[in-house]
C-alpha positions as CSV (number, residue, x, y, z in Angstrom):
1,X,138.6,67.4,68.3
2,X,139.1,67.0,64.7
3,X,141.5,64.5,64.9
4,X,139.3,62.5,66.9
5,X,136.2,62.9,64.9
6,X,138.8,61.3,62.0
7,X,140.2,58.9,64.2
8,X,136.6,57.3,64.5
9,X,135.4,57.3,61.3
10,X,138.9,55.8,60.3
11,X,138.3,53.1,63.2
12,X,135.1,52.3,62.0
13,X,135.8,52.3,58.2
14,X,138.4,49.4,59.5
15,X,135.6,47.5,61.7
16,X,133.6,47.6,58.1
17,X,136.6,45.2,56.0
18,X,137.6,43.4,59.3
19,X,135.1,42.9,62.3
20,X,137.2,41.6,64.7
21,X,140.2,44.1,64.2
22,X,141.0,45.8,67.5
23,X,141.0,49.8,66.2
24,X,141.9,51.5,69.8
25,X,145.4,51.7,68.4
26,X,143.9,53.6,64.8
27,X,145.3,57.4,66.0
28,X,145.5,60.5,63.6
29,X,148.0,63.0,64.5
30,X,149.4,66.3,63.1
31,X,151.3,65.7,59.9
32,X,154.4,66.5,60.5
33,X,155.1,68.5,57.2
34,X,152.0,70.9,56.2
35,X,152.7,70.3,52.7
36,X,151.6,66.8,52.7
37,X,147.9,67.5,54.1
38,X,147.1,68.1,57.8
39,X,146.9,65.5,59.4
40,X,148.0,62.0,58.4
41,X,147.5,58.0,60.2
42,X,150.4,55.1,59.7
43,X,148.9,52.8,61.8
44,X,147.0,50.8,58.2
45,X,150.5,49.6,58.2
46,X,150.4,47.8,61.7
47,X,147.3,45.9,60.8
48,X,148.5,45.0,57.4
49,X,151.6,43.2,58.9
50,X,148.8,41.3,61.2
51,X,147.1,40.1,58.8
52,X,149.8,39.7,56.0
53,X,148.8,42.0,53.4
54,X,149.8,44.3,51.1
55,X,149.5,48.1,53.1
56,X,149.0,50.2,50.3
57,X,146.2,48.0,49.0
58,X,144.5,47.8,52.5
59,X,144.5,51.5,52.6
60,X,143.2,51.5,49.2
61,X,140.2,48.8,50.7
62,X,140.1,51.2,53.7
63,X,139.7,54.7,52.1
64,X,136.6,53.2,49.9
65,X,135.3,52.6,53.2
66,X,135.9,56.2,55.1
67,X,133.4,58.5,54.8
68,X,135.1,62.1,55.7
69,X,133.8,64.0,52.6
70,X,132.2,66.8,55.1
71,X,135.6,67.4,56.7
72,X,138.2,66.7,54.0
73,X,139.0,68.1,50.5
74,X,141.0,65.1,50.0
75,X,142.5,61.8,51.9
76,X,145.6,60.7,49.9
77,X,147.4,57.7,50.1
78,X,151.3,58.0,50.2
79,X,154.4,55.9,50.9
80,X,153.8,52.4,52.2
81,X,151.0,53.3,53.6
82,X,149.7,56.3,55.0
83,X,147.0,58.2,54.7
84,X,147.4,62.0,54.8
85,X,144.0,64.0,55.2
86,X,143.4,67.6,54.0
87,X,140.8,69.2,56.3
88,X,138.2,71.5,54.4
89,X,138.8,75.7,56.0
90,X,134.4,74.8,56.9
91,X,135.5,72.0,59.1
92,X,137.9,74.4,60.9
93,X,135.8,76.9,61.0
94,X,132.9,75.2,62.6
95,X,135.3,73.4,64.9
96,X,135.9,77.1,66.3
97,X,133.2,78.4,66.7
98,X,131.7,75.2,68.8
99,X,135.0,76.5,71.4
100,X,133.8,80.1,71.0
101,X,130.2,78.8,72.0
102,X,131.7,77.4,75.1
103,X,131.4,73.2,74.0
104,X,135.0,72.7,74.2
105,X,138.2,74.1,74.2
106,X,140.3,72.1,71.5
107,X,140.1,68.6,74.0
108,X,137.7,66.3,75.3
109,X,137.8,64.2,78.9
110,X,138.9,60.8,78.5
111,X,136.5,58.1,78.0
112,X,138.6,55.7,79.9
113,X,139.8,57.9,83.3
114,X,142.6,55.8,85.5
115,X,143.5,56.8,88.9
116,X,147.1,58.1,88.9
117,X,149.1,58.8,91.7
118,X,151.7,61.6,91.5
119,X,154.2,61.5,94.0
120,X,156.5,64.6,94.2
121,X,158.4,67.8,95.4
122,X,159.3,65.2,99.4
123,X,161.0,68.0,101.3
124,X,163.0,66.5,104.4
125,X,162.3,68.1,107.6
126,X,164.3,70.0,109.6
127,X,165.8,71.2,106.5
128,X,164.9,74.3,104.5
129,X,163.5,73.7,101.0
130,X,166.2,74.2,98.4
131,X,166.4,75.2,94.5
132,X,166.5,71.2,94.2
133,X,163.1,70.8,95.4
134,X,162.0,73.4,92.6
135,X,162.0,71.0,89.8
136,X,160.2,68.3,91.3
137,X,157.4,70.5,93.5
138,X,156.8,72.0,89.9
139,X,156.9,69.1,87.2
140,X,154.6,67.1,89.9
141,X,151.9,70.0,89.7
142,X,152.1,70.3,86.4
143,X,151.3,66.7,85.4
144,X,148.8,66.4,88.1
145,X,147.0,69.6,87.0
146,X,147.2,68.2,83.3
147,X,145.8,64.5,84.0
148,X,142.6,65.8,85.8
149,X,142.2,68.3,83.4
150,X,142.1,65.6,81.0
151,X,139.5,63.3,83.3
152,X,142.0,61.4,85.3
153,X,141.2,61.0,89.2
154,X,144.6,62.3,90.7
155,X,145.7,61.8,94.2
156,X,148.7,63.7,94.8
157,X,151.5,62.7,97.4
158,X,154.0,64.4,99.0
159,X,156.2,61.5,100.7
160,X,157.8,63.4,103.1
161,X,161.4,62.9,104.6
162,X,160.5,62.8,108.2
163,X,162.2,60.0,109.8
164,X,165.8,58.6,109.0
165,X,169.6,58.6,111.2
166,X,169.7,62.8,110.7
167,X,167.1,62.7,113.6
168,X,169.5,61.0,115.9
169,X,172.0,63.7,115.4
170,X,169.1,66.7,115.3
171,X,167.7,65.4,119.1
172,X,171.2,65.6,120.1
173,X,171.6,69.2,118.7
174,X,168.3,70.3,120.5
175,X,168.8,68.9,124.1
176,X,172.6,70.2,124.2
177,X,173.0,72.8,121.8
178,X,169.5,74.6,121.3
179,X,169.1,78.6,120.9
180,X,165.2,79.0,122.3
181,X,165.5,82.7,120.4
182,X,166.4,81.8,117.3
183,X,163.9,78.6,116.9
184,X,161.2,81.1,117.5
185,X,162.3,83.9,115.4
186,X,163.9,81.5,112.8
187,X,163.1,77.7,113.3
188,X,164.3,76.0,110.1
189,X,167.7,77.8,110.4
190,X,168.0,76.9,113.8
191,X,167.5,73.6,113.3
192,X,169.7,73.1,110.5
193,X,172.6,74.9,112.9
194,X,171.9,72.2,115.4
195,X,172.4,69.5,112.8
196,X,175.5,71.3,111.2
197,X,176.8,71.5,114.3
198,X,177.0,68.0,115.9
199,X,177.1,66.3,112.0
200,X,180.3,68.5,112.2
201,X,181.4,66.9,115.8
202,X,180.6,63.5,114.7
203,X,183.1,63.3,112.4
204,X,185.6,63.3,114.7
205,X,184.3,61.7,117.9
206,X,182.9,58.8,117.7
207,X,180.8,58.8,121.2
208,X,178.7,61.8,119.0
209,X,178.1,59.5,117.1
210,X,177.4,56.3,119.0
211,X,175.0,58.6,121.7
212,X,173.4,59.8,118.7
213,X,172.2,56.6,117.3
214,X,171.0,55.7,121.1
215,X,168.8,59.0,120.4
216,X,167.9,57.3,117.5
217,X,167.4,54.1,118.7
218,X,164.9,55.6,121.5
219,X,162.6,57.4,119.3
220,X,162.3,54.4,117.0
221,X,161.4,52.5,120.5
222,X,158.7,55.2,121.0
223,X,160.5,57.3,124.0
224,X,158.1,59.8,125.4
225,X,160.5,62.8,125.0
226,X,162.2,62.1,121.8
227,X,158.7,61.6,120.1
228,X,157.7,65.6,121.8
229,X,160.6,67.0,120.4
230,X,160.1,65.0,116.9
231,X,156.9,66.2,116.2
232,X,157.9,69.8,117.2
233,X,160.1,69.6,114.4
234,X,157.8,68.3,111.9
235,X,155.0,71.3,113.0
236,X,157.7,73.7,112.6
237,X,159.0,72.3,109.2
238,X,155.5,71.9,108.1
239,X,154.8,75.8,108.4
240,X,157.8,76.6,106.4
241,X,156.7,74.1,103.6
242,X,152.9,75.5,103.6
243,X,154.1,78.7,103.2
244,X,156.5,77.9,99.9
245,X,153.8,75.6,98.6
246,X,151.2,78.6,99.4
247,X,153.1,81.2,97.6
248,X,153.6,78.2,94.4
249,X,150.1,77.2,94.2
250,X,150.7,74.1,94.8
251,X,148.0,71.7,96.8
252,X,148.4,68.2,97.8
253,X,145.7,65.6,98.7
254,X,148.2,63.9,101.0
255,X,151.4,64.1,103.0
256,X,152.0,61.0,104.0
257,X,155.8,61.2,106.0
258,X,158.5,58.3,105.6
259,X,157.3,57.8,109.4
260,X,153.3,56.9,108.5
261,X,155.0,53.1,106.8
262,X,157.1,52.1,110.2
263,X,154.4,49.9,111.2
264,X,154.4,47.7,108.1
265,X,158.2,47.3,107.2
266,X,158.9,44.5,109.6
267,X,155.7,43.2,107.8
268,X,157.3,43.6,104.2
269,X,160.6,42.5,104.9
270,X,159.1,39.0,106.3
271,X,156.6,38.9,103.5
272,X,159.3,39.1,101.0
273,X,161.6,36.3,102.2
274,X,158.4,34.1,102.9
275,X,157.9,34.2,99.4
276,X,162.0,33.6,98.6
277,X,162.2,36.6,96.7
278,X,164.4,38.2,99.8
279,X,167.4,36.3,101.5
280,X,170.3,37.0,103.9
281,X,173.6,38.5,103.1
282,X,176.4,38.8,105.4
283,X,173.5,39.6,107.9
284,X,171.4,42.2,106.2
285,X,168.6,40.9,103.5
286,X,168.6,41.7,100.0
287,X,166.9,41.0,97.2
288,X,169.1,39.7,94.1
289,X,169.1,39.1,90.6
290,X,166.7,36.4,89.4
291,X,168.2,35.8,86.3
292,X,165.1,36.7,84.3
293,X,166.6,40.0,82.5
294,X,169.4,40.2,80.6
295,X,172.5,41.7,82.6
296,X,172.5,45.0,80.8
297,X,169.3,45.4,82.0
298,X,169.0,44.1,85.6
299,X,168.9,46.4,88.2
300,X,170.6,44.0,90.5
301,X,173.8,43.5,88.5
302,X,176.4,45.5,88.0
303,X,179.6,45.6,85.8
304,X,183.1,45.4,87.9
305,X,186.6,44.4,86.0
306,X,184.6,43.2,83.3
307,X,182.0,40.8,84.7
308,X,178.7,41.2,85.9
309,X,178.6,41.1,90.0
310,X,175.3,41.4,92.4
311,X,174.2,44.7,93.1
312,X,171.2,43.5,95.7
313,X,168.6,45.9,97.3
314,X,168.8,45.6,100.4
315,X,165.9,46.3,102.8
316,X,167.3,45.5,105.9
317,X,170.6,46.2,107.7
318,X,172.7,43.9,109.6
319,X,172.0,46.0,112.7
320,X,168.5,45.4,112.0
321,X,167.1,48.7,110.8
322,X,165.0,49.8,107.6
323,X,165.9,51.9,104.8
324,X,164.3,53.7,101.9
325,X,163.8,51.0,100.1
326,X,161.8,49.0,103.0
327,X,159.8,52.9,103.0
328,X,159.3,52.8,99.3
329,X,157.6,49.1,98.9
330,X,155.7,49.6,101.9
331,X,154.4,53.0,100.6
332,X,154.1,51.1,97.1
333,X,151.9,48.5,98.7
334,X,149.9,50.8,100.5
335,X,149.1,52.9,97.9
336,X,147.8,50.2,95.9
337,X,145.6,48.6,98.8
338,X,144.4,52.8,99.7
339,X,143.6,54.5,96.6
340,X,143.8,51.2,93.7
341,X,145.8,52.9,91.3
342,X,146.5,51.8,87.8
343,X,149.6,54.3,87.6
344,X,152.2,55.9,89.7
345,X,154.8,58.5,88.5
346,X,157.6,59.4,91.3
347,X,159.1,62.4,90.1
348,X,162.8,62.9,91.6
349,X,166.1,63.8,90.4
350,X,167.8,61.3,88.1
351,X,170.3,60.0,91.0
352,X,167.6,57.9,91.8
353,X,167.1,56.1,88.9
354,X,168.7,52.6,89.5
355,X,167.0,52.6,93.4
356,X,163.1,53.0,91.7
357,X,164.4,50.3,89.3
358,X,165.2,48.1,91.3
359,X,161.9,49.1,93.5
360,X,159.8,48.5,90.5
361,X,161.3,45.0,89.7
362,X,161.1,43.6,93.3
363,X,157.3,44.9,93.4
364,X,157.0,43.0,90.1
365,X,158.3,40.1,91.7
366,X,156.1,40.8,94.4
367,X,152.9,41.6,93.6
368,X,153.0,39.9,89.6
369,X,149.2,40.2,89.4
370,X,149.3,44.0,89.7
371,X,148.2,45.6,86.4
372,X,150.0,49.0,87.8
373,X,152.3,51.4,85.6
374,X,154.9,52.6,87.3
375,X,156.3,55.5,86.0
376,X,160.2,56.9,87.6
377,X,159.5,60.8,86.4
378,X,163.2,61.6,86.9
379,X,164.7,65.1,86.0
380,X,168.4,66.9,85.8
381,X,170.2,69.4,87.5
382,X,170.0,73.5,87.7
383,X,173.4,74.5,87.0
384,X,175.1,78.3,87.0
385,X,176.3,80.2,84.9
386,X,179.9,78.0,85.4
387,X,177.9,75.2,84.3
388,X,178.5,73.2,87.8
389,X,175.6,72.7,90.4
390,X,173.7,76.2,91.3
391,X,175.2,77.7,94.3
392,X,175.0,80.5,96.7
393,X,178.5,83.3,95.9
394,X,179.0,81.4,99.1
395,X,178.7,78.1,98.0
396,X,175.6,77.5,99.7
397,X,173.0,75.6,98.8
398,X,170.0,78.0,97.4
399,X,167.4,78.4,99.8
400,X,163.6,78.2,98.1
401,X,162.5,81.3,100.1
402,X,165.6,83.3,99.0
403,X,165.2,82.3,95.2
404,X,161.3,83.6,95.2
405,X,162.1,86.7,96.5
406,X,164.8,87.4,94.5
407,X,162.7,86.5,91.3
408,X,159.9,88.9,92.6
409,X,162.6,91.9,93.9
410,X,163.9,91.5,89.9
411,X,160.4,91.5,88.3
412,X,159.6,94.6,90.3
413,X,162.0,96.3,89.0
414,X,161.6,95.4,85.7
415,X,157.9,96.4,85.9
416,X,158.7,99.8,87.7
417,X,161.1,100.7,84.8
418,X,158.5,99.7,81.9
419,X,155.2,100.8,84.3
420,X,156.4,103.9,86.8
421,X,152.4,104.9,86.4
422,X,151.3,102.0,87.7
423,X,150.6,101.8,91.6
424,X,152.7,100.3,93.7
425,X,150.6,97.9,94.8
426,X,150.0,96.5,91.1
427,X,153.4,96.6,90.1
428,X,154.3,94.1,92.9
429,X,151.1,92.1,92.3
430,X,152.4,91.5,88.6
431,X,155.9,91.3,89.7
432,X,154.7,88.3,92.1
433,X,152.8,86.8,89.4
434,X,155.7,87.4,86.7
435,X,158.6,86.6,89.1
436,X,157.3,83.3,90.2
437,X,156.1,82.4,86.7
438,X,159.6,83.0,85.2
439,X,161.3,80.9,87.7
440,X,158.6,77.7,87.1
441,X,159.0,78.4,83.2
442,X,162.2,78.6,83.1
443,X,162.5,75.0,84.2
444,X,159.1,73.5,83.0
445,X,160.2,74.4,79.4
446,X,163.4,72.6,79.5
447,X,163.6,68.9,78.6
448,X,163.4,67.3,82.0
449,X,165.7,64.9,81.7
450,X,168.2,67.7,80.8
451,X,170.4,69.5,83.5
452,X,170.1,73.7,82.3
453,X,171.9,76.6,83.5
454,X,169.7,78.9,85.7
455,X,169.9,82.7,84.5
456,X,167.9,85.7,85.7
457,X,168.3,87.3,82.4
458,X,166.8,85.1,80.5
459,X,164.0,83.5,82.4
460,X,163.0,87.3,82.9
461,X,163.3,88.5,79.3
462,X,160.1,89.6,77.6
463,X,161.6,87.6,74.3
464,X,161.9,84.4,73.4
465,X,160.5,81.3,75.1
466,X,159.5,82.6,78.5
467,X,156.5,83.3,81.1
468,X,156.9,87.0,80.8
469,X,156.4,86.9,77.1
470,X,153.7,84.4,77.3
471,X,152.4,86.2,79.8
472,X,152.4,89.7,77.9
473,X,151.1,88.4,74.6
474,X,148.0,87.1,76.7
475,X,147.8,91.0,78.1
476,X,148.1,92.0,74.3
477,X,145.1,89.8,73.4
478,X,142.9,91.5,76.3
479,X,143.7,94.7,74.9
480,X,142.3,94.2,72.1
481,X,138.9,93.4,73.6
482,X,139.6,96.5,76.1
483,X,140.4,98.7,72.8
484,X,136.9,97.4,71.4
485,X,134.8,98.1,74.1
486,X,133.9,94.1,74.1
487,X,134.9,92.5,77.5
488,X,135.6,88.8,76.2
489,X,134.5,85.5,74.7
490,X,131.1,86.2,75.5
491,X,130.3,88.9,72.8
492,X,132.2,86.5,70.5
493,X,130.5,83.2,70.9
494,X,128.0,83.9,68.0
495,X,130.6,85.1,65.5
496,X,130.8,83.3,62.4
497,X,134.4,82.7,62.0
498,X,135.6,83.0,58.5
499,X,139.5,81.7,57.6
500,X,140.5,83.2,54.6
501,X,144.0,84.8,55.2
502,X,147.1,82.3,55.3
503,X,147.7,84.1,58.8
504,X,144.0,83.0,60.0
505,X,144.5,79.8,58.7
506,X,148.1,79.1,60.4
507,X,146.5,80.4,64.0
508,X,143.0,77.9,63.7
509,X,144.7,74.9,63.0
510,X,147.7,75.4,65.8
511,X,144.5,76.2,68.0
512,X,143.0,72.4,67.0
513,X,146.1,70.8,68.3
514,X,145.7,72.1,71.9
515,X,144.2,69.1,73.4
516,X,146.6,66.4,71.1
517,X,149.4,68.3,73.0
518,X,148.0,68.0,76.5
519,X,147.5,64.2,75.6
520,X,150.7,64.0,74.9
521,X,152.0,65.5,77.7
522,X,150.2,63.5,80.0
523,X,151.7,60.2,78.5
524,X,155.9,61.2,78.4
525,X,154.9,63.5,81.4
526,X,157.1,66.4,79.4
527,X,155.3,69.6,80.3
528,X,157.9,71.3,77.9
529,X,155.7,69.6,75.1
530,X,153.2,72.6,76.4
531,X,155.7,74.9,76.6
532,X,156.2,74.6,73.3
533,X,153.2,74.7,71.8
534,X,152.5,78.0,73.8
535,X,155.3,79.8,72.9
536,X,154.3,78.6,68.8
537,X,150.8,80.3,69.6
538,X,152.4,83.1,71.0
539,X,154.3,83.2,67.4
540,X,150.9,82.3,65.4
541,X,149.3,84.7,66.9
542,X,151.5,88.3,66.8
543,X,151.9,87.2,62.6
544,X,148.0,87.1,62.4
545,X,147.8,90.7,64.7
546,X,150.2,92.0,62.1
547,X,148.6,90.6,58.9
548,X,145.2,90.9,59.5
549,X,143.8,93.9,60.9
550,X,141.2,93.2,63.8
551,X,139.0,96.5,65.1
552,X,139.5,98.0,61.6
553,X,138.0,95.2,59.6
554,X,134.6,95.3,58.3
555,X,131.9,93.7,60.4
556,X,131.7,90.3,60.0
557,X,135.6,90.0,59.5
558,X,135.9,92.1,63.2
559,X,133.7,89.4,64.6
560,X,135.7,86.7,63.3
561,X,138.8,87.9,63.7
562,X,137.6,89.1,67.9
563,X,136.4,85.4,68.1
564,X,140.0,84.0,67.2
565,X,141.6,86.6,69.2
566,X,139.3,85.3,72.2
567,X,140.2,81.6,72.0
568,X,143.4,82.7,71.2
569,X,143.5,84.2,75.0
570,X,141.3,81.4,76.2
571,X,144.4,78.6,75.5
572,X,146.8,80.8,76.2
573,X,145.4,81.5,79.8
574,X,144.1,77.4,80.1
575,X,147.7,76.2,79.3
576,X,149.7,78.7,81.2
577,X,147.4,77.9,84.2
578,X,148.5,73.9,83.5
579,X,151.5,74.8,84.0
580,X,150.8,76.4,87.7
581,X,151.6,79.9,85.9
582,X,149.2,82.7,86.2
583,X,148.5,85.5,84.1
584,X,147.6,89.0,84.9
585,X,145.1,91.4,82.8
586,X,147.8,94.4,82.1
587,X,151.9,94.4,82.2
């Protein structure tokens, strides 16, 4: 809010010496050490080197020109360049109370919206949703909850796996080998027996094999039968992924399956060698290097004994079927042609980092007159505590369902033991809402592109970085307005708010950067940029409860000090919610 108010008259103060400068680029941020002023610009120095002159004189010519003397003490010119600005404790102050009246909460809507796509979580049917699918069903929401909250038009996608050679091997499973009681009392277990059992067989006959790719074969030729029993399994799948998704919060605007693209990949595949960019290669077609990147970074070269060999895409195989790669331009195109996007992020694990490179450079090849960003959102691992992959004691893969019960069994406990008054029926409302919380936290607060080790113990711990404590110093807020016999912001939203102790000082200008954050979130799509800044209000916040007395402070300082407390709650509550994390009135 403040920063932008700056960031305009700044722009405009650089229109005044140069008319035709382009200022979109003319951004204040945060300084990055309080003792140099709050916030501070280096961009003077960029359109210096444009127009070859000396920096710290233009930001001499440039500060005669900005007129900030109603929010700054003082705009001072250090380095090579920069200009650090010292925001007056009235600018602040008015800034606050404008969120306490309900005009804003510390961000504005963009003036320039795009139309983002956000492709995530992509389950596989047939198959139960696993602690893999966590990080990208989570992550996806996240940024997709951010970017319209920010005034982007989101349409979210979740691409999934529902077509592919495991069907082959699944039909045969289910017209040989199917238990009719256990699909109905457990269908996704089943159903991942049936394909245990006859991948198993495969391996060592190969007529398995061969009679399931003729099962393959017949329901990609559109056999009556094979398509029934197909699209039972999707139904069935489809209940167990509404159900996870339902107990996430987690919405999509689409589900588009591999299987909805079959019609065009013949279509792409003949489109792309029409236009030379695919050939043949030893009877499959590819798509090679082009020569137009260097070989450190082309995606279709790779380094074997010391020289650079072709690492092609291919899109067809000899035998004259599709792959994921044919899936993934056709979805690409249609995307494009649909909903006219001028981003898309893919958020998946970082295996698949070298396939969406080489999708995005084929598509570039493709489709050059595209002005699209495509974004490859990839994340790590979840390790255990042995630092290798998180397993079952079993070595199982860990089952979604399985990993949100356990997180709500642990948080009821933990609630029972703090809150035995409370009735049962609460404690397992806020063990639901603290249980799932901690286990989307735990992971959204982590760098993403960082593998972490998964542990009960401290995604559950009421300190340090965590949902439950971000949670509880939200509850600790609403006590206060319970304590004062005040219900909320409302009774605050005349309040004049007065920052006059260091503590009130520290919590009002971390409350500023709220929307700067979000900003910045939705451009790196790090959520733990959010995280962060949560768990720092979190901080700001108990150090002004302890310094500066709230209910027992005179009048006007109460009202003050209630209206901070409010907003206080207000971001905490907003961000959290970002995040896909709810909050509950009492712990």
């Amino acid at each position: 809010m403040l920063h932008r108010i700056l960031e305009q008259r700044l722009q405009k103060a650089v229109r005044a010496l140069f008319p035709d400068a382009t200022t979109a680029n003319i951004l204040v941020r945060p300084c990055p050490d309080p003792k140099f002023g709050d916030y501070q610009t280096n961009a003077l120095m960029s359109v210096a080197k444009e127009r070859k002159m000396n920096p710290r004189q233009l930001a001499t010519d440039v500060l005669a020109k900005l007129d900030v003397a109603d929010l700054c003490d003082k705009v001072e010119i250090a380095g090579a360049g920069f200009l650090n600005f010292r925001v007056k404790a009235t600018a602040i102050a008015q800034t606050l109370e404008a969120a306490a009246r309900g005009e804003h909460l510390f961000f504005t809507k963009t003036e320039k919206p795009r139309t983002v796509v956000v492709d995530f979580s992509s389950p596989n049917v047939a198959k139960p949703m696993h602690v893999g699918h966590i990080r990208s069903t989570i992550l996806g929401d996240s940024l997709a909850r951010i970017l319209r909250t920010l005034g982007h038009h989101v349409v979210t996608d979740n691409h999934i796996g529902d077509w592919g050679t495991q069907f082959g091997k699944l039909l045969i499973g289910w017209k040989h080998h199917l238990d009719a009681a256990m699909l109905q009392a457990d269908p996704i277990s089943e159903m991942e027996r049936l394909y245990k059992l006859v991948n198993a067989a495969s391996e060592n006959d190969a007529s398995i094999l061969e009679a399931a790719r003729q099962e393959l074969v017949k329901l990609q030729g559109g056999d009556e039968e094979n398509l029934r029993i197909w699209r039972e399994m999707i139904e069935l799948s489809q209940h167990q992924f509404n159900d996870i998704y339902g107990r996430l919060g987690v919405k999509f605007d689409h589900a588009l399956g591999e299987s909805f693209y079959n019609p065009w990949l013949r279509e792409v595949v003949q489109e792309l060698r029409e236009r030379e960019i695919a050939r043949e290669t030893e009877g499959a077609i590819g798509i090679f290097s082009d020569g137009s990147l260097p070989p450190k970074e082309d995606p279709f070269l790779i380094q074997r004994d010391g020289e650079w060999q072709a690492n092609p895409c291919l899109i067809q195989k000899s035998d004259g079927g599709f792959n994921y790669a044919t899936t993934d331009l056709a979805t690409l195109k249609y995307r494009l042609e649909t909903w006219h996007p001028e981003e898309i992020a893919y958020v998946t694990d970082g295996r698949q980092q070298l396939h969406f490179r080489q999708i995005f450079a084929v598509f570039n090849r493709w489709h050059p007159e595209a002005k699209i960003k495509l974004a490859h959102v990839w994340f790590g691992s979840i390790l255990g505590e042995d630092g290798k992959p998180f397993k079952t004691r079993s070595g199982e893969t860990v089952k979604l369902f399985e990993l949100l019960d356990e997180a709500e069994e642990r948080a009821f406990k933990v609630v029972s033991e703090k809150n035995p008054e409370v009735s049962e029926a609460e404690r397992k409302e806020i063990a639901r809402v603290v249980g799932i919380g901690s286990v989307k936290y735990a992971d959204l607060q982590q760098n993403r592109q960082s593998d972490y080790v998964f542990s009960w113990d401290k995604m559950l711990s009421l300190q340090g970085n965590t949902a439950p404590y971000l949670q509880y110093a939200y509850t600790r807020v609403q006590s206060i307005f319970r304590k004062s016999g005040e219900a909320s912001l409302a009774e605050n939203q005349k309040a004049k708010i007065e920052l006059i102790a260091p503590e009130e000082m520290s919590l009002a200008k971390h409350l500023l950067n709220f929307g700067l954050i979000l900003e910045a979130v939705a451009e790196d799509y790090r959520p733990n940029f959010l995280c962060s800044y949560l768990y720092e209000l979190a901080g700001h916040f108990a150090r002004f409860y302890e310094n500066c007395p709230v209910l027992k402070a005179e009048k006007a300082e109460r009202d003050s000090r209630l209206a901070l407390s409010a907003l206080t709650a207000h971001v905490l509550k907003q961000g959290l919610e970002l995040l896909g994390i709810e909050t509950v009135e009492q712990m």
